[in-house]
ZAPA-71356 format. One record per residue (C-alpha): residue in one letter; residue number from 1; x, y, z. Coordinates in nm, 4 decimals. Example, Ala and Ser with C-alpha at 12.3 -4.5 7.8 and 13.67 -1.06 7.14 Angstrom:
BEGIN
R,res,n,x,y,z
R,A,1,1.2300,-0.4500,0.7800
R,S,2,1.3670,-0.1060,0.7140
This chain:
BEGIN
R,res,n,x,y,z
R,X,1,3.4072,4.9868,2.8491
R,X,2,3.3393,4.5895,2.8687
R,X,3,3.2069,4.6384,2.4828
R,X,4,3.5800,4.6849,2.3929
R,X,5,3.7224,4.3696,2.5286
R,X,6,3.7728,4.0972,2.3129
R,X,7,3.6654,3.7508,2.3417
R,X,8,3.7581,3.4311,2.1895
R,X,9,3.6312,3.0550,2.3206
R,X,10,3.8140,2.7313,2.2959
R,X,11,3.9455,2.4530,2.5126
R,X,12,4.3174,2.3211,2.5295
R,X,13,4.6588,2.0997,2.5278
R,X,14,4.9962,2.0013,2.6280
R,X,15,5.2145,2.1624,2.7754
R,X,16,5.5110,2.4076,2.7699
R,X,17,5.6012,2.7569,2.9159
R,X,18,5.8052,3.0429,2.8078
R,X,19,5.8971,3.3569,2.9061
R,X,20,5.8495,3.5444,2.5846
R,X,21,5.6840,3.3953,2.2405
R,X,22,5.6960,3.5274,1.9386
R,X,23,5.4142,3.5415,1.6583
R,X,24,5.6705,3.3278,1.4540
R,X,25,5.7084,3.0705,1.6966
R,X,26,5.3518,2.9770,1.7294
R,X,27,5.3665,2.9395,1.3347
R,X,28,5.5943,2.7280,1.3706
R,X,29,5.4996,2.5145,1.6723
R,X,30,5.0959,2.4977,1.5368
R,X,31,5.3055,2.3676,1.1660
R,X,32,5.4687,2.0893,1.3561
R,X,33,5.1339,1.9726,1.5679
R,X,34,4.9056,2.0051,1.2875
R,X,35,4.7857,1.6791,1.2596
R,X,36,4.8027,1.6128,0.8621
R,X,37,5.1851,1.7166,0.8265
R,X,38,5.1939,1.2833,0.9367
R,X,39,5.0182,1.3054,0.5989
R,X,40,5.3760,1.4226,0.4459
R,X,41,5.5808,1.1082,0.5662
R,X,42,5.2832,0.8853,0.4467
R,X,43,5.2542,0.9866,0.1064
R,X,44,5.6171,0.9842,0.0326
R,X,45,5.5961,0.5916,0.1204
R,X,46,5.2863,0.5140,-0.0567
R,X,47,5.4765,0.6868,-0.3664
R,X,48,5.7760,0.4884,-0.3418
R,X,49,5.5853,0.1933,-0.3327
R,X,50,5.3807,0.2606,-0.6040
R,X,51,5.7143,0.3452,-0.8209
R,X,52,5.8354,0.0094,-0.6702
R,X,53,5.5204,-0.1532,-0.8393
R,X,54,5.5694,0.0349,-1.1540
R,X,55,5.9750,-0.1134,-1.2306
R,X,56,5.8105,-0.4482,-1.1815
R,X,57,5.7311,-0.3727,-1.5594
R,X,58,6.0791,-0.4434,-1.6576
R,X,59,6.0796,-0.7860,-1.4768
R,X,60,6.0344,-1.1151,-1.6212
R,X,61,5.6289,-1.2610,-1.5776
R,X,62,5.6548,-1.6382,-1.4830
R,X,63,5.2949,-1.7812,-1.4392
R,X,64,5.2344,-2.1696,-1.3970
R,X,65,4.9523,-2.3196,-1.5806
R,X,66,4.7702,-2.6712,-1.6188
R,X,67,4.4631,-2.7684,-1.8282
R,X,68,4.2920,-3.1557,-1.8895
R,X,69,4.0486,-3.1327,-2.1824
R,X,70,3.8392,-3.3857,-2.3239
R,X,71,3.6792,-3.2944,-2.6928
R,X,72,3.4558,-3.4344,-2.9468
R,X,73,3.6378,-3.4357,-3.2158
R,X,74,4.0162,-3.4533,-3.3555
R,X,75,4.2078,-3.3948,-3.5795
R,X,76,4.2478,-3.7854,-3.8057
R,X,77,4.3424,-3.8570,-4.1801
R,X,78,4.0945,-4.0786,-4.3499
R,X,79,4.3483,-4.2396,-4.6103
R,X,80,4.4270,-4.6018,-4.6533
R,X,81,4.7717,-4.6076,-4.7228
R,X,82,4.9189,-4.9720,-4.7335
R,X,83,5.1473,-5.1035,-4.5145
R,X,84,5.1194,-4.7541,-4.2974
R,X,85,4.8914,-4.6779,-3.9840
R,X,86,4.8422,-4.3330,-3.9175
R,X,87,4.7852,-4.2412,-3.5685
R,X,88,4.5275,-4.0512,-3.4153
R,X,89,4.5041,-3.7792,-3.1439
R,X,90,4.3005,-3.9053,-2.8194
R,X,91,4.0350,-3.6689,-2.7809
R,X,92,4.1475,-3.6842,-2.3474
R,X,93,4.4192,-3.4021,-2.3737
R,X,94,4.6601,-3.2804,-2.1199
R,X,95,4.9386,-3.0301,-2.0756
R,X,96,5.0689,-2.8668,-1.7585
R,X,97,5.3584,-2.5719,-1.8341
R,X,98,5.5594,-2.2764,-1.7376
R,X,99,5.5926,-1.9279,-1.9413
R,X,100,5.7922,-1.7042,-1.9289
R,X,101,5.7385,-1.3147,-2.0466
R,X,102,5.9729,-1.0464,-2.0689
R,X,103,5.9331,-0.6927,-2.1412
R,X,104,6.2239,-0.5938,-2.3928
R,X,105,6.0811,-0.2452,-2.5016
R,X,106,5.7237,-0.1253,-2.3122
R,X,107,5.6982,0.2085,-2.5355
R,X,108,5.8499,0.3963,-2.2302
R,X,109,5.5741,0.2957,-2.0260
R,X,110,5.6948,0.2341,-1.6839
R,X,111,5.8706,0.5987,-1.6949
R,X,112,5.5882,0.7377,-1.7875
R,X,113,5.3858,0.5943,-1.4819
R,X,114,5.6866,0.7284,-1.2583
R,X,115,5.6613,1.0127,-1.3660
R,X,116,5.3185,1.0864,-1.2909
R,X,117,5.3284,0.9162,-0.9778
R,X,118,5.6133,1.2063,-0.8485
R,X,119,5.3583,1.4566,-1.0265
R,X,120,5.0636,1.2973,-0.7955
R,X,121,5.3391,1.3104,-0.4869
R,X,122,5.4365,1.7047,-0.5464
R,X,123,5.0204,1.7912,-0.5603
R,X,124,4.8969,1.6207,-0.2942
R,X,125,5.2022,1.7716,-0.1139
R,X,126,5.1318,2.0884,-0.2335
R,X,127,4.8155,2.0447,-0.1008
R,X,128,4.8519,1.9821,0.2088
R,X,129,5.0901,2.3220,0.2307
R,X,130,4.8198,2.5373,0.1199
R,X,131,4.6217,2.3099,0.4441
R,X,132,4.8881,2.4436,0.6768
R,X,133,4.9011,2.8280,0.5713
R,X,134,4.5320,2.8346,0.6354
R,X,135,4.6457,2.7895,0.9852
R,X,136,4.8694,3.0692,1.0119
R,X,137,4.5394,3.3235,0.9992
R,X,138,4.3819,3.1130,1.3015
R,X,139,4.7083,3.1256,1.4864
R,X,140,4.7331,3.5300,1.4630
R,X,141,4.3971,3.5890,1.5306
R,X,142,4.4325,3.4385,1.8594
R,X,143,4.7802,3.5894,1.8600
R,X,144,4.6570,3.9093,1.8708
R,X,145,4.3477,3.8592,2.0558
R,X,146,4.5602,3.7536,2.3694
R,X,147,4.8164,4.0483,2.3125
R,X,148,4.5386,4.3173,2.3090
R,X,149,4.3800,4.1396,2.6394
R,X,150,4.7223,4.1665,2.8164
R,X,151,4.7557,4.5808,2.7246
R,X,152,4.3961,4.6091,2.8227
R,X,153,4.4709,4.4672,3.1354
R,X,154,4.7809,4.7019,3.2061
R,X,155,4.5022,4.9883,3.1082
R,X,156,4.2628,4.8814,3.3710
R,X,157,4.5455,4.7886,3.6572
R,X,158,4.6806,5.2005,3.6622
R,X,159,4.3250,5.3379,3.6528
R,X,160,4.2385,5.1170,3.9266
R,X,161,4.5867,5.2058,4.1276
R,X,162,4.4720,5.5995,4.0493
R,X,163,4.1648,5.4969,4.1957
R,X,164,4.2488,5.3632,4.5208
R,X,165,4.4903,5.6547,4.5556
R,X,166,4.1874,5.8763,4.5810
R,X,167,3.9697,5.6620,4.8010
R,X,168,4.2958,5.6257,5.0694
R,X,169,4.2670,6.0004,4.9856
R,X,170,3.8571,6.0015,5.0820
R,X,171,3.8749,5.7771,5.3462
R,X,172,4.1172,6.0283,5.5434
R,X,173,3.9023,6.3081,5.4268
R,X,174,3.5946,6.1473,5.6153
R,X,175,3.7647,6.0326,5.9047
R,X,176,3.8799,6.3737,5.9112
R,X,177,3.4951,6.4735,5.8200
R,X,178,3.5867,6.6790,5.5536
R,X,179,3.4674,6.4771,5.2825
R,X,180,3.1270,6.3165,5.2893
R,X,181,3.0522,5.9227,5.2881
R,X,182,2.9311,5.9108,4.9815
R,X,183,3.2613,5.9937,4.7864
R,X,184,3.4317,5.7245,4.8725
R,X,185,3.1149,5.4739,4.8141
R,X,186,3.1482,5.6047,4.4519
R,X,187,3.4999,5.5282,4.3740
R,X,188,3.4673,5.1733,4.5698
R,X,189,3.1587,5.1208,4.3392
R,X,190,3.3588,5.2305,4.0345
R,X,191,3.6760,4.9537,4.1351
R,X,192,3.4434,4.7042,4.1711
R,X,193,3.3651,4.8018,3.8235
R,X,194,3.6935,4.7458,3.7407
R,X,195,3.7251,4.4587,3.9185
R,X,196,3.4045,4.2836,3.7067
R,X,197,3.5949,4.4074,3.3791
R,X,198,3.9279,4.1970,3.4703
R,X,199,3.7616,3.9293,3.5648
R,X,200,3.5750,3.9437,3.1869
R,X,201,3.9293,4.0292,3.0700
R,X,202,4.0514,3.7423,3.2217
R,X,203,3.8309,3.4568,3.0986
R,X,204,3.9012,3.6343,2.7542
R,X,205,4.2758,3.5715,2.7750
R,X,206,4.2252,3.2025,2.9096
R,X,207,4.0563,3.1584,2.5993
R,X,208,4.2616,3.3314,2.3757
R,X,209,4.5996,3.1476,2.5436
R,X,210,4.3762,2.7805,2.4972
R,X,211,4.3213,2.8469,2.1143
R,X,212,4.7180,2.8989,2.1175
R,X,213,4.7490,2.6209,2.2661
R,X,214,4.5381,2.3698,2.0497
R,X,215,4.6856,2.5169,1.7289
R,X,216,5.0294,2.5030,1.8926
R,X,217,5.0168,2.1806,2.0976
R,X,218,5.1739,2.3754,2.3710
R,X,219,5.0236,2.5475,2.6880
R,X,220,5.1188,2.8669,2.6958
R,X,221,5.0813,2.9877,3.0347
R,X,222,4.9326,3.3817,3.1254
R,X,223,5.3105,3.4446,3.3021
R,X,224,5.4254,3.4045,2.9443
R,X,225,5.4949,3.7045,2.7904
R,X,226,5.3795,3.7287,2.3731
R,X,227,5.5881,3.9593,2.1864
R,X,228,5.5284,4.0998,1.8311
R,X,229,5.8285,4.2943,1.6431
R,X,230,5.6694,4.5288,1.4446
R,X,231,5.7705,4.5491,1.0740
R,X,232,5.6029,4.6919,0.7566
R,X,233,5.3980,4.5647,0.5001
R,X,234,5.5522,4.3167,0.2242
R,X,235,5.6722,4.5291,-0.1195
R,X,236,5.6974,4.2058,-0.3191
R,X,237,5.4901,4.2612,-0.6328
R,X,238,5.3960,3.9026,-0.6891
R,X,239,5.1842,3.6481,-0.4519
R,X,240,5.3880,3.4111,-0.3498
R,X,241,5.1066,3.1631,-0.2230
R,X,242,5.1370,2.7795,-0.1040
R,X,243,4.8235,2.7682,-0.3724
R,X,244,5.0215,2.9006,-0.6716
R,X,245,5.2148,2.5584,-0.6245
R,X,246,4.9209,2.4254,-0.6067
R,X,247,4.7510,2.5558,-0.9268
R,X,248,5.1355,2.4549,-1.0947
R,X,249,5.1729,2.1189,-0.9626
R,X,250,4.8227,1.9946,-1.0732
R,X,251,4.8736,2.0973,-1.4337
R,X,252,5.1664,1.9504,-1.4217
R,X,253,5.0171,1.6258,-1.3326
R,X,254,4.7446,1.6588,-1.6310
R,X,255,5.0711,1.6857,-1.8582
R,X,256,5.2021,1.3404,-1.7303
R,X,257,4.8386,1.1822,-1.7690
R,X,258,4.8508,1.3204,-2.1496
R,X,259,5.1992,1.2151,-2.2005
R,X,260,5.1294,0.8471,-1.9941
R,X,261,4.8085,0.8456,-2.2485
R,X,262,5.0212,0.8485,-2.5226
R,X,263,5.2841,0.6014,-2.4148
R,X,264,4.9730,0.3571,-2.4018
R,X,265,4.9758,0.3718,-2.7995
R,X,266,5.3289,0.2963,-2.8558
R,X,267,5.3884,-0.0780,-2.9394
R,X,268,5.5574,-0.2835,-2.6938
R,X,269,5.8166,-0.5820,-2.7913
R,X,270,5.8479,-0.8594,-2.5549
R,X,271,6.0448,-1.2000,-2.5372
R,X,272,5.8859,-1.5288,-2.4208
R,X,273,5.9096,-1.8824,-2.3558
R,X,274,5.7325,-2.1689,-2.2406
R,X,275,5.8095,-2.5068,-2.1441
R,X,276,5.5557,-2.8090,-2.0731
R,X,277,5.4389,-3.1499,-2.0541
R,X,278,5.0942,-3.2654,-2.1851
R,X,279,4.9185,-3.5527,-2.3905
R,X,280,5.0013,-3.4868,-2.6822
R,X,281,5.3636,-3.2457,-2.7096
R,X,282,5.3863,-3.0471,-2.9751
R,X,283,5.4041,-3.3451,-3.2084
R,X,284,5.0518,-3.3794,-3.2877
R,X,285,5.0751,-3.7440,-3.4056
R,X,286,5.2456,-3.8469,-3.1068
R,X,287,4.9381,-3.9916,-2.8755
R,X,288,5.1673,-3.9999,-2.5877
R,X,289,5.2633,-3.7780,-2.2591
R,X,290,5.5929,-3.5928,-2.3715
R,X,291,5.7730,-3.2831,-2.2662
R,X,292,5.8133,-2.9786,-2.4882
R,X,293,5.9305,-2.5766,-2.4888
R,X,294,5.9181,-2.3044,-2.7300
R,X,295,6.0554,-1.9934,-2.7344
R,X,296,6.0359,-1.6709,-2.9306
R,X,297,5.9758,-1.3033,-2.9339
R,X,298,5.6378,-1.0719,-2.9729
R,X,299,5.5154,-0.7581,-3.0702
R,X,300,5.1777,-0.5539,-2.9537
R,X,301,5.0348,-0.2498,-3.0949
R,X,302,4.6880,-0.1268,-3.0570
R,X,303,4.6764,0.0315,-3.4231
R,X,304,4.3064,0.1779,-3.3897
R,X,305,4.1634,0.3102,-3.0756
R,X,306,3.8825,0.4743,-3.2488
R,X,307,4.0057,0.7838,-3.1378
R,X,308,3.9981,0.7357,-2.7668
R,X,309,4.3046,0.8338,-2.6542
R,X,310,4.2376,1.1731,-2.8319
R,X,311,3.8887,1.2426,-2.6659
R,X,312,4.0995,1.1620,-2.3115
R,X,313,4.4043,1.3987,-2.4284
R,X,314,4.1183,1.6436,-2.5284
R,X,315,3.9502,1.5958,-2.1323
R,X,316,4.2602,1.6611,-1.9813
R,X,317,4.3215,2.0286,-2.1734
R,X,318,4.0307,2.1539,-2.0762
R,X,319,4.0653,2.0382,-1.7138
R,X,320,4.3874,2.2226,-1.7441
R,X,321,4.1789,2.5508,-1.8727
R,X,322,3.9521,2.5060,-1.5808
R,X,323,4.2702,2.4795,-1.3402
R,X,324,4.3942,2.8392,-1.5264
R,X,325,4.0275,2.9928,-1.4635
R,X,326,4.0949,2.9074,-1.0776
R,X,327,4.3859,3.0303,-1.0649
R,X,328,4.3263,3.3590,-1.2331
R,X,329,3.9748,3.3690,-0.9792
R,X,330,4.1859,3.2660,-0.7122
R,X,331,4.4465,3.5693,-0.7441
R,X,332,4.1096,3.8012,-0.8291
R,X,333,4.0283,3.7005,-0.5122
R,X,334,4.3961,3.7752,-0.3486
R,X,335,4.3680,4.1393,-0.5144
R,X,336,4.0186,4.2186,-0.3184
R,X,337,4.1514,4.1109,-0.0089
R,X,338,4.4433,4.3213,-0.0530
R,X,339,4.2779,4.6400,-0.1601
R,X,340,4.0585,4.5716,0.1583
R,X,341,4.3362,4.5165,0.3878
R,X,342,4.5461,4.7987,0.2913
R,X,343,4.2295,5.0850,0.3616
R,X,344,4.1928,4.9244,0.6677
R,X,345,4.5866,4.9687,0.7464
R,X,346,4.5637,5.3292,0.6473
R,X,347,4.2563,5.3702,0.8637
R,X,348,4.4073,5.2740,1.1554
R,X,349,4.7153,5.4430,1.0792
R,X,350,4.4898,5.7704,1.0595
R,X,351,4.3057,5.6243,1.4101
R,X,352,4.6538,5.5989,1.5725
R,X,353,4.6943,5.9562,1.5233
R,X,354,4.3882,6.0865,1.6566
R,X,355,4.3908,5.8514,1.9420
R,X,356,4.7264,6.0032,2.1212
R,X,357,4.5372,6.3769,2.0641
R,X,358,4.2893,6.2147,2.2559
R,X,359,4.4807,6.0333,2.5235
R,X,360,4.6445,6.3375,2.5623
R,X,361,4.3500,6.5569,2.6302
R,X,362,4.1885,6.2978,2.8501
R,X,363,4.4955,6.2604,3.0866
R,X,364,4.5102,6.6796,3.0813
R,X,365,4.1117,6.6955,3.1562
R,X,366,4.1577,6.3466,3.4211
R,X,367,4.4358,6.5776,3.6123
R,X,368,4.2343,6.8957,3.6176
R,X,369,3.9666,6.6515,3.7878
R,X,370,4.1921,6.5364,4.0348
R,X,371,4.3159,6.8459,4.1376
R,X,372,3.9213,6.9914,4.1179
R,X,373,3.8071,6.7261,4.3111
R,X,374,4.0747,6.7910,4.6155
R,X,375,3.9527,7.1843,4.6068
R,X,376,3.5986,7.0028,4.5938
R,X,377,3.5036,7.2129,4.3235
R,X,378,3.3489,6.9372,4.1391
R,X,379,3.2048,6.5979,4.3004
R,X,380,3.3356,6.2361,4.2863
R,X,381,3.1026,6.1335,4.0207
R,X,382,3.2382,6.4413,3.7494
R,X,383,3.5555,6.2788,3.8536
R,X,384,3.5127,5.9186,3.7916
R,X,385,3.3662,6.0296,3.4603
R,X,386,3.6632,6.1852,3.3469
R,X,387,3.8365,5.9365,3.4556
R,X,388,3.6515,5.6097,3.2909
R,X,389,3.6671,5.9703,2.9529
R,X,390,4.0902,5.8709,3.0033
R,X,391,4.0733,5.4939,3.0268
R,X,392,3.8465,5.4655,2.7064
R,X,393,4.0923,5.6388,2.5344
R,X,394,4.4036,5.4569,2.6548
R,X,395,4.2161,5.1361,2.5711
R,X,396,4.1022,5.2866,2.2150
R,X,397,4.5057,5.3483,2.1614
R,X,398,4.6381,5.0123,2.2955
R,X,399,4.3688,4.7957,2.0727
R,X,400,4.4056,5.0109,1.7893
R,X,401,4.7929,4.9561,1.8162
R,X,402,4.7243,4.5734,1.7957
R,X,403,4.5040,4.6072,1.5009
R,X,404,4.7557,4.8193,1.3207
R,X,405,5.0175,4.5613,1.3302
R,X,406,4.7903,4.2575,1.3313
R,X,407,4.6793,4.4338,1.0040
R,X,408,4.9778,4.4534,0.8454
R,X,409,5.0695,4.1158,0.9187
R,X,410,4.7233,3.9522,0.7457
R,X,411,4.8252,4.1671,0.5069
R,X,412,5.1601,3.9955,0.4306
R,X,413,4.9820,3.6492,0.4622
R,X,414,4.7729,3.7475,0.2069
R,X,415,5.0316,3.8102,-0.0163
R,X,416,5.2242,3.4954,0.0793
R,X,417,5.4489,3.5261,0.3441
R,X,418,5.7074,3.2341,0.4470
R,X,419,5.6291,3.1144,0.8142
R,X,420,5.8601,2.8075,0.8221
């Protein structure tokens, strides 16, 4: 009998009560505790700053500079021209100035960096979805671990009050000394039985209810009452799995790399401007501190990259091939599981069946007992057998009614259902 209790360890949490609780709201109670959603909020803010960074493109670059030089040689004119002195360059040279770049056309750079930063965003978000259905299969196991302790224990309370019916029954008999002592010393030895079993049963709901409430963040006390609503299995043809979005979002962010790849060949026009004071200007023949400025426009283009950027654009297809392999593994993978899940559906459907013949007979052969045992045509021990014969198969029929359903419903997770 004890072989067909279940058992499930782990410590637990904070706390909350409530009379009944649904499957559905311990999805979406473990959702909102699991520790990574923060993650969500986190990564939205580190993307906007990046994209902050990234329009920083478009503003004007002001940077300060100063240099003092001393050389060997300048530049002089060895020419005696009469009546005119050439001068000459000191070979101590000084400037200090202030330029001024500005972007005018960046090849559509900046967009492109946006753009895969909101690609990065949606796949690490995506991510950390396919993190959070993952919990949904630890949240129904101990789901439906707890409700199949809690119709065990309903099981094992009305044998045990059938039980102490017939030792109130025995007890009278003896004291009336027409049943021996030793009848009622068996059924008090079999509800001490019973007794050891709830206390097993017990310890295995405490740590059912625990897990619930480390996944949920709320303690979920054994007053509470966990309801299931029983539906069918999901006819959609397609998965519709957290890791599909996955699979879509990081291909997606391959095609921004390849597209921000090529933006980095386009040539980029920019305005600038620089003003200054040094020893000597811009006036080379003028050996004395004076202020100066230019100003003017540029153009950059990185002709030849030796074919580079091709080898990376080539990288990132085939990473995208390896992505499709996954994916097509991945939904392999989803197609096992499901041909797996639905025999075991049907063979509990077909257990179901057999399991209220049997109930049936046992509670027929438990009654013929009873009503044997008060004609003492058959001792306490043929009776207690029979009855522990019933109780087996009521607790076969309750735990093969929570497998049924918790079947179905790891069925529909496998094929992607929406908890939120």
């Amino acid at each position: 009998m004890r072989k067909l209790i279940l058992f499930l360890l782990l410590p637990a949490q904070l706390a909350f009560a409530q009379e009944n609780i649904s499957l559905n709201d311990c999805y979406g109670w473990a959702r909102e505790n699991y520790p990574n959603l923060k993650q969500t909020e986190i990564r939205k803010e580190i993307s906007e700053l990046n994209k902050k960074n990234n329009q920083t493109g478009y503003l004007p670059q002001v940077s300060v500079n100063g240099q003092a030089t001393y050389q060997s040689d300048v530049t002089h004119i060895n020419i005696d021209i009469p009546n005119m002195a050439i001068p000459s360059v000191s070979k101590d040279q000084y400037k200090a100035y202030a330029e001024i770049r500005q972007t005018i056309w960046d090849g559509g750079l900046v967009a492109a960096n946006d753009q895969l930063e909101e690609a990065m965003l949606q796949s690490n978000l995506s991510q950390l979805e396919v993190e959070l259905y993952k919990l949904n299969e630890q949240v129904a196991r101990a789901f439906f671990a707890a409700l199949a302790i809690d119709k065990q224990k309903k099981v094992l309370e009305a044998q045990k009050k059938v039980l102490l019916e017939k030792l109130k029954a025995a007890q009278s008999g003896i004291k009336h000394q027409v049943v021996e002592q030793s009848a009622a010393l068996i059924l008090e030895a079999e509800i001490l039985n019973l007794e050891q079993s709830k206390i097993e049963i017990n310890a295995a709901e405490k740590a059912a209810l625990q897990m619930l409430a480390i996944l949920t963040g709320k303690t979920i006390e054994e007053s509470s009452s966990l309801k299931y609503s029983s539906s069918g299995i999901s006819e959609q043809q397609s998965f519709r799995r957290p890791e599909s979005a996955l699979f879509e979002t990081q291909k997606i962010q391959l095609d921004k790399q390849s597209e921000l790849l090529e933006k980095n060949r386009n040539p980029r026009l920019f305005g600038f401007g620089q003003a200054g004071y040094g020893k000597p200007g811009l006036n080379m023949l003028n050996n004395e501190f004076d202020t100066y400025y230019m100003v003017g426009l540029g153009l950059s283009w990185n002709v030849f990259d030796w074919k580079k950027t091709t080898r990376q654009k080539q990288e990132l297809r085939l990473q995208q091939q390896l992505i499709d392999r996954q994916e097509e593994t991945f939904n392999q993978n989803l197609e096992i599981l499901l041909a797996q899940q639905n025999e075991q559906i049907k063979k509990l459907e077909t257990l179901l069946k057999t399991d209220v013949q049997l109930v049936s007979l046992r509670t027929k052969i438990a009654r013929a007992s009873a009503s044997k045992l008060e004609n003492e045509t058959i001792t306490t021990s043929d009776y207690i057998q029979d009855i522990q014969a019933e109780t087996v198969a009521k607790l076969n029929y309750e735990l093969h009614k929570i497998q049924f359903n918790e079947a179905k419903e790891k069925y529909n997770l496998i094929k992607g259902k929406n908890t939120r």
